[in-house]
DRENMARKOL-632455 format. One line per field, with one value per atom (N, C-alpha, C, CB): residue in three letters; chain; atom name; x, y, z. Coordinates in pm, 1 decimal. Glycine has a CB too. Example, Ala and Ser with C-alpha at 12.3 -4.5 7.8 and 13.67 -1.06 7.14 Angstrom:
<sites>
rest <- [Ala / Ala / Ala / Ala / Ser / Ser / Ser / Ser]
kette <- [A / A / A / A / A / A / A / A]
atom <- [N / CA / C / CB / N / CA / C / CB]
X <- [1319.0 / 1230.0 / 1320.0 / 1130.8 / 1285.0 / 1367.0 / 1290.0 / 1408.4]
Y <- [-569.0 / -450.0 / -330.0 / -447.3 / -225.0 / -106.0 / 3.0 / -59.8]
Z <- [780.0 / 780.0 / 780.0 / 904.6 / 708.0 / 714.0 / 787.0 / 572.5]
</sites>
This chain:
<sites>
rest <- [Unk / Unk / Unk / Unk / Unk / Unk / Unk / Unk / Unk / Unk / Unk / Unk / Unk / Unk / Unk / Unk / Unk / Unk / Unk / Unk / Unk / Unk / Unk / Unk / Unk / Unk / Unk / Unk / Unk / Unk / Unk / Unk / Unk / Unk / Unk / Unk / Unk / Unk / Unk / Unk / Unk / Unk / Unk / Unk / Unk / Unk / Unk / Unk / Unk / Unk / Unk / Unk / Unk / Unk / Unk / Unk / Unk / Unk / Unk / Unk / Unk / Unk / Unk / Unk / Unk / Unk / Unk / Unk / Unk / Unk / Unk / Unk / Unk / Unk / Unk / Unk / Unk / Unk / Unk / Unk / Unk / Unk / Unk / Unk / Unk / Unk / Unk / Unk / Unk / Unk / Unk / Unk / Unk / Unk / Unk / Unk / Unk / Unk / Unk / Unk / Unk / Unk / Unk / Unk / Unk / Unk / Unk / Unk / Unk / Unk / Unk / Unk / Unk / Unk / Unk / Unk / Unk / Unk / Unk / Unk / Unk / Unk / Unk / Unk / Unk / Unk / Unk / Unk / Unk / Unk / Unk / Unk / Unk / Unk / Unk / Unk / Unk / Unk / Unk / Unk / Unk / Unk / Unk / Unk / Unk / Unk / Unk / Unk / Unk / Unk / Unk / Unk / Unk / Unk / Unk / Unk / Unk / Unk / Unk / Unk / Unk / Unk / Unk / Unk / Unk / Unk / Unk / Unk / Unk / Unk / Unk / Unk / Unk / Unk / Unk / Unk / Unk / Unk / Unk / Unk / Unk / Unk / Unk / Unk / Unk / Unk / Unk / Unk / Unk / Unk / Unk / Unk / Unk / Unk / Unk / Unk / Unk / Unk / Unk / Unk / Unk / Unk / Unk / Unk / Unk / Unk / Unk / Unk / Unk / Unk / Unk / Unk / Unk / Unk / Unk / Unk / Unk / Unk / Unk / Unk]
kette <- [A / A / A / A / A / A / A / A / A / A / A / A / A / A / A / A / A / A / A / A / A / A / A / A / A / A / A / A / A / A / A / A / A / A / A / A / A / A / A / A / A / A / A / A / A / A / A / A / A / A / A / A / A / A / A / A / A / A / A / A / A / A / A / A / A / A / A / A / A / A / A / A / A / A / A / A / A / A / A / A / A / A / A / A / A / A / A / A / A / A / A / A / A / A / A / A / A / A / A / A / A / A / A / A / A / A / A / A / A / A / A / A / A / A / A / A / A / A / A / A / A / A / A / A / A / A / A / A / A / A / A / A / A / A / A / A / A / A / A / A / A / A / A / A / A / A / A / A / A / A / A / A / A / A / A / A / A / A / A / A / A / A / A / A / A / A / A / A / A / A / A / A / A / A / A / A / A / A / A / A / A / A / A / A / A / A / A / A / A / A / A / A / A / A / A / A / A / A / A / A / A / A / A / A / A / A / A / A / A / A / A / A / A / A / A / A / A / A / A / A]
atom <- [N / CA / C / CB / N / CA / C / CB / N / CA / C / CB / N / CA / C / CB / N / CA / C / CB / N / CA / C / CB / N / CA / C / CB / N / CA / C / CB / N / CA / C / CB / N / CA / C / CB / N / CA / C / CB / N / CA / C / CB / N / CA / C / CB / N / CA / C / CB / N / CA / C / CB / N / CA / C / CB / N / CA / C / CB / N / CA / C / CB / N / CA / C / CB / N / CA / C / CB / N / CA / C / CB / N / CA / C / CB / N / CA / C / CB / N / CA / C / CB / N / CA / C / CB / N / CA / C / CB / N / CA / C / CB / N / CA / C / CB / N / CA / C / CB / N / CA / C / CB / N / CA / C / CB / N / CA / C / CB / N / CA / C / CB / N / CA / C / CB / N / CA / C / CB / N / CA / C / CB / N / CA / C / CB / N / CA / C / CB / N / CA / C / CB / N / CA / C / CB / N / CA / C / CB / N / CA / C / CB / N / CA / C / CB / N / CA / C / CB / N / CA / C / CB / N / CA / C / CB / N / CA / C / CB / N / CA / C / CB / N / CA / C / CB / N / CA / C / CB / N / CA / C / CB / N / CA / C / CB / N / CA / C / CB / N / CA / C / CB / N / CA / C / CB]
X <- [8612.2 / 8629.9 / 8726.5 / 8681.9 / 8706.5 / 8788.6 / 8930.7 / 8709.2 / 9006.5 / 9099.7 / 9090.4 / 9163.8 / 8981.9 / 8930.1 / 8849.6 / 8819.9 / 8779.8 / 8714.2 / 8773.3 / 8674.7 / 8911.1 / 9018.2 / 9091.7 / 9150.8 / 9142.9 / 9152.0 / 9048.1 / 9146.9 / 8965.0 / 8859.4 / 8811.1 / 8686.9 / 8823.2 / 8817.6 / 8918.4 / 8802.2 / 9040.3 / 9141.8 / 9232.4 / 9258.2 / 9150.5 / 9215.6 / 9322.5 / 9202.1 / 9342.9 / 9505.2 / 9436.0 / 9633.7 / 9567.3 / 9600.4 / 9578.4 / 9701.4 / 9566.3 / 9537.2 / 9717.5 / 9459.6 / 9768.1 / 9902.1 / 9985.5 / 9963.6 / 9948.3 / 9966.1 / 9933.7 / 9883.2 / 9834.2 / 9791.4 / 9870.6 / 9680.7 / 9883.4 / 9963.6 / 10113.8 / 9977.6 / 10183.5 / 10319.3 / 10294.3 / 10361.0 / 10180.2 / 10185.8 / 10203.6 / 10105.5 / 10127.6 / 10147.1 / 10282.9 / 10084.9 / 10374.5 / 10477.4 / 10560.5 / 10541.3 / 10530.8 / 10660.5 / 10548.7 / 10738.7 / 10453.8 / 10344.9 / 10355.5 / 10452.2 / 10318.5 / 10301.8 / 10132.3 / 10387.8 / 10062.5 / 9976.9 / 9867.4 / 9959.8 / 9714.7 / 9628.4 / 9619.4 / 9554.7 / 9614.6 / 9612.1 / 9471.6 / 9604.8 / 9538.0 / 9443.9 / 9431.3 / 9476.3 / 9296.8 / 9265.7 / 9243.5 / 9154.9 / 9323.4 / 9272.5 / 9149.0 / 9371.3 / 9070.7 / 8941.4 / 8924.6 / 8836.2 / 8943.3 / 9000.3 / 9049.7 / 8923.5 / 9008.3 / 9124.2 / 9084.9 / 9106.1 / 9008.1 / 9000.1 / 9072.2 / 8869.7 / 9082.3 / 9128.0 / 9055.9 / 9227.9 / 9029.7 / 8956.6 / 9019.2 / 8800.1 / 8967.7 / 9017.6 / 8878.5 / 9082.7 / 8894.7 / 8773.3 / 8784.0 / 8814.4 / 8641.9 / 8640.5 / 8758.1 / 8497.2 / 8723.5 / 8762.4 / 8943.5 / 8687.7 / 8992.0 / 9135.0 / 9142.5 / 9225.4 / 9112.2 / 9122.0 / 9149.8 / 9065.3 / 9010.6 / 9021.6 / 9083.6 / 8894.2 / 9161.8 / 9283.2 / 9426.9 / 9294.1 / 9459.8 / 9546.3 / 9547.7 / 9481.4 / 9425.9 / 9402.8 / 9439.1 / 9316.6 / 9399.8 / 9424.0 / 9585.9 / 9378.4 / 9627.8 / 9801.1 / 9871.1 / 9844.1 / 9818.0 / 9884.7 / 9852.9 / 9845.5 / 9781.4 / 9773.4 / 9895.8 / 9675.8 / 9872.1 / 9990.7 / 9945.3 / 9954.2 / 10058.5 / 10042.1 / 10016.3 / 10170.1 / 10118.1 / 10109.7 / 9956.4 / 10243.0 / 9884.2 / 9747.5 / 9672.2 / 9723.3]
Y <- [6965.5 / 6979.2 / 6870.3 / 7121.2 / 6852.4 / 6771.4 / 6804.9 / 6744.1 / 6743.4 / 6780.5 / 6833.3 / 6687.7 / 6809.0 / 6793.9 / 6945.2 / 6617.9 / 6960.7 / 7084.6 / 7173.5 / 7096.6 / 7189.3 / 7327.8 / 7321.6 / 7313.1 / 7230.5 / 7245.0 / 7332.1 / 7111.5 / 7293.6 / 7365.4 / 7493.5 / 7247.2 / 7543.3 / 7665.1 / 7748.9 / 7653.6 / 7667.7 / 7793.0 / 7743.8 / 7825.7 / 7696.1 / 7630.5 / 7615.9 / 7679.4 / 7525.7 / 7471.2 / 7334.1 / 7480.1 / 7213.3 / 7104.7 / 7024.6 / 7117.5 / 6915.1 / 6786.7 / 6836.0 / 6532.2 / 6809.6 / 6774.0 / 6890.4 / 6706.1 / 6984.0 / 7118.4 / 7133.0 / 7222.4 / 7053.4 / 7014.9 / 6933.0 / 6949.0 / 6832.8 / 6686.2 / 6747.2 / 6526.7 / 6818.5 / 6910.7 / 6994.5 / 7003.0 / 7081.0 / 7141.7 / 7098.1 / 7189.0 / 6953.4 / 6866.2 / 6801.2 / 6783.9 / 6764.1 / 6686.9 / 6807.0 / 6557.6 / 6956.4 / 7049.6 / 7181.2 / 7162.2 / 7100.8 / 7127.9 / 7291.8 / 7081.2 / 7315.4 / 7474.0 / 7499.2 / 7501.3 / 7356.9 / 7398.8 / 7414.2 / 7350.4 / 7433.9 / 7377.7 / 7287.2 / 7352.3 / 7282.8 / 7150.4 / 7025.4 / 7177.5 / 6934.5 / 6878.4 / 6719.1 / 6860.0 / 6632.4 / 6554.3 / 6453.0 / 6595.0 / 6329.2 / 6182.4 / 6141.8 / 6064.3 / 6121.1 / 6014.9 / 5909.0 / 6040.3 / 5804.1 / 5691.0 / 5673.1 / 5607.4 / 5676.6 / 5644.5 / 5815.4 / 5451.8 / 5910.1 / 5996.3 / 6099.3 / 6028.8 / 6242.8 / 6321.3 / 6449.0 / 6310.3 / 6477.4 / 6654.6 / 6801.2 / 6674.0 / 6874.4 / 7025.3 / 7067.6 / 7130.2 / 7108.6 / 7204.1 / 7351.4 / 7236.7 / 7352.0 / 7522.2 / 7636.3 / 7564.8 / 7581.1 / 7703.3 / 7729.3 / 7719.9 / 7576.8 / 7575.9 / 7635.4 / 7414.4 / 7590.2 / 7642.7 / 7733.4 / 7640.1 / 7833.5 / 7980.1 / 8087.2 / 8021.2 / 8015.0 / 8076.0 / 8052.0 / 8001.6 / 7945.8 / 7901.9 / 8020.8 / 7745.4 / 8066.6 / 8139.1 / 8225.5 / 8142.5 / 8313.1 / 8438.7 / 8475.1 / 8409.0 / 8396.1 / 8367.3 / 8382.2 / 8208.7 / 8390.2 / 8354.7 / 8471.1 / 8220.2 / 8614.6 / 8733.7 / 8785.9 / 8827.4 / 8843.8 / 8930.7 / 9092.4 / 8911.6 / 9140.4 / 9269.8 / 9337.3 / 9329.9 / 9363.9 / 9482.5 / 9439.5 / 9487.9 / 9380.1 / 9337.8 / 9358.9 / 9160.1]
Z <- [6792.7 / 6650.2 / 6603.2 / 6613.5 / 6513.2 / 6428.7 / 6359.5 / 6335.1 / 6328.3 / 6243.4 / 6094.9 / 6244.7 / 6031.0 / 5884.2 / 5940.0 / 5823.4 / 6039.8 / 6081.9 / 6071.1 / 6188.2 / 6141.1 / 6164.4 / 6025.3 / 6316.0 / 5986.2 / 5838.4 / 5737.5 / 5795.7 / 5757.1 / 5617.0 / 5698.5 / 5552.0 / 5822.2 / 5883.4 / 5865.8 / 6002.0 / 5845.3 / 5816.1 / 5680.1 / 5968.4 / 5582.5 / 5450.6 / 5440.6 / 5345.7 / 5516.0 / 5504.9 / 5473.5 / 5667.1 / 5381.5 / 5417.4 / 5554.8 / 5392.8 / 5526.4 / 5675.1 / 5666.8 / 5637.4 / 5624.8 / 5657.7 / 5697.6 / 5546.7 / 5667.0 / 5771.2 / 5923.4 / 5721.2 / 5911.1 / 6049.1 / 6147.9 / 6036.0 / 6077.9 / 6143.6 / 6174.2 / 6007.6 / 6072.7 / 6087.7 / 6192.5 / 5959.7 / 6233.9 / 6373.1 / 6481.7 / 6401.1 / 6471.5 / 6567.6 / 6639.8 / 6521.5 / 6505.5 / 6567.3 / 6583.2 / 6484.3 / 6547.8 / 6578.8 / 6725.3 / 6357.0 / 6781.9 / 6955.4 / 6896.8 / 7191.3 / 6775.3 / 6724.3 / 6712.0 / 6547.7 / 6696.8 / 6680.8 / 6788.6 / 6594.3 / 6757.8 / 6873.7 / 6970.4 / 6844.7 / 7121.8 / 7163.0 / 7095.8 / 7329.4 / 7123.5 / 7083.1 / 7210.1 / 6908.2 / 7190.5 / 7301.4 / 7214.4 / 7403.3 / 7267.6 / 7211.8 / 7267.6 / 7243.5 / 7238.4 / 7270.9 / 7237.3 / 7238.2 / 7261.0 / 7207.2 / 7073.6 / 7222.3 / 6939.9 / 6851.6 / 6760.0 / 6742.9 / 6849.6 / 6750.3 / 6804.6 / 6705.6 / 6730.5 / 6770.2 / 6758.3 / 6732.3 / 6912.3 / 6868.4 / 6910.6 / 6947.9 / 6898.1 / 6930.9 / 6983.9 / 6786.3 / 7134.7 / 7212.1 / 7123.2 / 7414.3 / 7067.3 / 7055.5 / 7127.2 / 7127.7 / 7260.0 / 7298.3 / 7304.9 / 7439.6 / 7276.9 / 7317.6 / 7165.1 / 7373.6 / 7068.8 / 6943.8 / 6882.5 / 6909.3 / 6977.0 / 6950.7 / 7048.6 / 6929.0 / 7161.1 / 7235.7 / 7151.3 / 7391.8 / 7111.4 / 6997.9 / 6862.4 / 6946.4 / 6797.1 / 6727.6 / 6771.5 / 6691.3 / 6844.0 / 6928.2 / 6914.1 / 7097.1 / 6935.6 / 6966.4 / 6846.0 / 7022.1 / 6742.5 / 6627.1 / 6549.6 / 6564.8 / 6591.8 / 6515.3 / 6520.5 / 6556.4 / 6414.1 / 6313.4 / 6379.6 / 6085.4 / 6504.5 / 6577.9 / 6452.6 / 6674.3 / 6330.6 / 6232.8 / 6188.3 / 6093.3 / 6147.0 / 6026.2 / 6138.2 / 5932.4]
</sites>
């Protein structure tokens, strides 16, 4: 996935994104040469992690 992908999946800002990044809060993510993706599945273990016990 893309960065612009997990963005419009969980309507946040690109730059919400990029802020997860430099503070390693968010998804891992993999350089491929000048791009950047997120595996499904690391994504939605990342997700997992981030429920709200009370909701």
């Amino acid at each position: 996935m893309t960065p612009k992908e997990i963005c419009h999946e969980l309507q946040i800002p690109e730059q919400t994104f990029y802020q997860w990044r430099v503070k390693h809060t968010g998804p891992r993510a993999h350089r491929i040469g000048r791009h950047l993706r997120i595996s499904r599945t690391d994504f939605n273990a990342w997700l997992a992690t981030t429920e709200d016990p009370i909701g």
